[in-house]
Each structure stands twice: as structure tokens, then as C-alpha cells.
C-alpha positions as CSV (number, residue, x, y, z in Angstrom):
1,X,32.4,23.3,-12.5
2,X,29.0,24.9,-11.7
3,X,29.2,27.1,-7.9
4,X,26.4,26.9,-6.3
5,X,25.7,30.8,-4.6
6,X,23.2,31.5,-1.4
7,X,20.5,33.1,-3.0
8,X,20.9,35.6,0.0
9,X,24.6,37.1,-1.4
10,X,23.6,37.1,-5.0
11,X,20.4,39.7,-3.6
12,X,23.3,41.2,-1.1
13,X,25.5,41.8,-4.0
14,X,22.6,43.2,-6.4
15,X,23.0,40.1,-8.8
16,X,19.6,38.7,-7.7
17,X,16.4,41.0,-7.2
18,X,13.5,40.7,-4.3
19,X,11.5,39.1,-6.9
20,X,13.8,36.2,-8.1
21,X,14.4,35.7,-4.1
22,X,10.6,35.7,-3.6
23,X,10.1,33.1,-6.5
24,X,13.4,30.7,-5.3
25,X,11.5,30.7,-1.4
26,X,8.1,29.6,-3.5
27,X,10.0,26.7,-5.1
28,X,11.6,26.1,-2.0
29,X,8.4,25.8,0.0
30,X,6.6,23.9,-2.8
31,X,9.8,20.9,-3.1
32,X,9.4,20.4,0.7
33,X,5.4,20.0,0.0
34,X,6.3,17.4,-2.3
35,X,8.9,15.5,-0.2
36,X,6.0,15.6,2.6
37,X,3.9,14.4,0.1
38,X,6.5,11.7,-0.8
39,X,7.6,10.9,2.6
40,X,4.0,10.3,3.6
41,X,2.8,8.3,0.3
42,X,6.1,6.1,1.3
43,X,5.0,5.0,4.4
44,X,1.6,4.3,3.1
45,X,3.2,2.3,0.8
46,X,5.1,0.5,3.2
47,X,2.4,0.0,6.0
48,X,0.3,-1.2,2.5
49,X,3.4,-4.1,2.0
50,X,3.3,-4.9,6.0
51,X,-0.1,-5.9,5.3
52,X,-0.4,-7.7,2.7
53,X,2.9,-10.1,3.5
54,X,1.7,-10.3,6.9
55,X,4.5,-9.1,8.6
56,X,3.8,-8.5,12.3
57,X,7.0,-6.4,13.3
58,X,7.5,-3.5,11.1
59,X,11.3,-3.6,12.2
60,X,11.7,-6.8,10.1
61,X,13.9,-6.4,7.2
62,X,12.1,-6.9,3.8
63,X,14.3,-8.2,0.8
64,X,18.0,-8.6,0.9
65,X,19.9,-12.2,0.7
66,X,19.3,-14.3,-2.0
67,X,16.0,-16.0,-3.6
68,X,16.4,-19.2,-4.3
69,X,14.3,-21.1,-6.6
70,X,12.7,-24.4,-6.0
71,X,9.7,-26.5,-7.2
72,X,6.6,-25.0,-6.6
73,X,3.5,-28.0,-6.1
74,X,0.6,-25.5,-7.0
75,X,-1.3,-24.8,-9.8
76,X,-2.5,-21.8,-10.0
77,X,-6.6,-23.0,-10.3
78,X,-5.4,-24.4,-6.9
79,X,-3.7,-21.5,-5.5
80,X,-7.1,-19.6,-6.4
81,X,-9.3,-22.2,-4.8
82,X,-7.3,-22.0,-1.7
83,X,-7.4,-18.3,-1.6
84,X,-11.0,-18.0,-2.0
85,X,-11.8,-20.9,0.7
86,X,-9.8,-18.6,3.5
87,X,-11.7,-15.4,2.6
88,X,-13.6,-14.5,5.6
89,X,-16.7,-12.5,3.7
90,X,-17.1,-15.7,1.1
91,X,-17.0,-18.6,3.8
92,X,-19.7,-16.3,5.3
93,X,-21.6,-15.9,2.5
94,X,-21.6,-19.6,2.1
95,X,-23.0,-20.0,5.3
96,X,-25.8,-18.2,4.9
97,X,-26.4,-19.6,1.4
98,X,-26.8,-23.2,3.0
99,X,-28.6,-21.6,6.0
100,X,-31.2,-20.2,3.5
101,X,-31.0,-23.4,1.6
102,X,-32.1,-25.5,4.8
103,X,-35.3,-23.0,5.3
104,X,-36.6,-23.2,1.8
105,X,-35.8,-27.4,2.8
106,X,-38.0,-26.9,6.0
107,X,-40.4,-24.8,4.3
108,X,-41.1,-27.5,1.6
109,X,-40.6,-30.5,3.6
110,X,-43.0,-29.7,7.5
111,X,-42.6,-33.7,8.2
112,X,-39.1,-33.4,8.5
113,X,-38.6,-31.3,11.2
């Protein structure tokens, strides 16, 4: 069974020098970097996951319980029609496309107006 010994009383004792105290404080420092780093990309993650499922209450609890299966109606040409009819920027883009479409109309067509 491995001990594990402050670094402090092996340097106390004379079993550790200055230097190898010096270089376990860099490692030290540098694994708390990374579990900022880790903490941080985590709840970019999460506020990420918030998003895109919509969730309005960040306290709700994602996952647990059971899945269970049932018969899905879709196909997916359908699930990608629907998705692009409820983008914001494409219905726009429609509406100036049949804006622009009624101009060049007008344009051609004076006796119409």
C-alpha cells in the first residue's frame, strides 16, 4: 500500500530538495489551471445543452428515469422541412425573395398597379 507523504516533511526531513518542492507547487498550480479550464468548458457545455433543448429553468433535471420507445410518425425529409419552415433568417429570406419578386412583377407589368 502506497503512503502518500506532504511534500513539506519529505523537504523537512531532507528526503525532498527545494527544487523537487518548487516543481510539485508548478504541477500543483498548473492541475488547478486545468480543472478551471474544465470547470468552465463544463458549464459552457451545459448552458450549450440548456439551449438547444430549450429548457427555460436551468435547475430542471436533465436525464434520469427511463426512455421509453414509441412510434415515431416523421420521416426525416419531413422532420427537415419542418425544421427549415421555423428558421427565423430563412422565413425572412423568403419574404424578401417574393417581396423582390412582386417589384420585378410591378416593374414589368405598370397596368397592374
Amino acid at each position: 500500500m502506497k503512503i502518500l507523504i506532504c511534500p513539506g516533511s519529505l523537504y523537512n526531513s531532507g528526503k525532498a530538495s527545494n527544487l523537487d518542492i518548487s516543481r510539485v507547487k508548478v504541477h500543483l498550480s498548473k492541475a488547478e489551471g486545468g480543472l478551471i479550464d474544465a470547470e468552465a468548458n463544463l458549464k459552457i457545455a451545459r448552458e450549450n445543452l440548456f439551449t438547444l433543448s430549450r429548457i427555460k429553468d436551468k435547475d430542471d433535471k436533465i436525464g434520469g428515469g427511463e426512455l421509453n420507445a414509441r412510434e415515431f410518425k416523421y420521416t426525416l425529409q419531413k422532420l427537415i422541412d419542418i425544421a427549415l419552415r421555423n428558421r427565423e433568417e430563412l422565413k425572412i429570406a423568403d419574404y424578401r425573395i417574393n417581396i423582390s419578386k412582386k417589384k420585378q412583377v410591378a416593374r414589368k407589368d405598370p397596368q397592374s398597379s
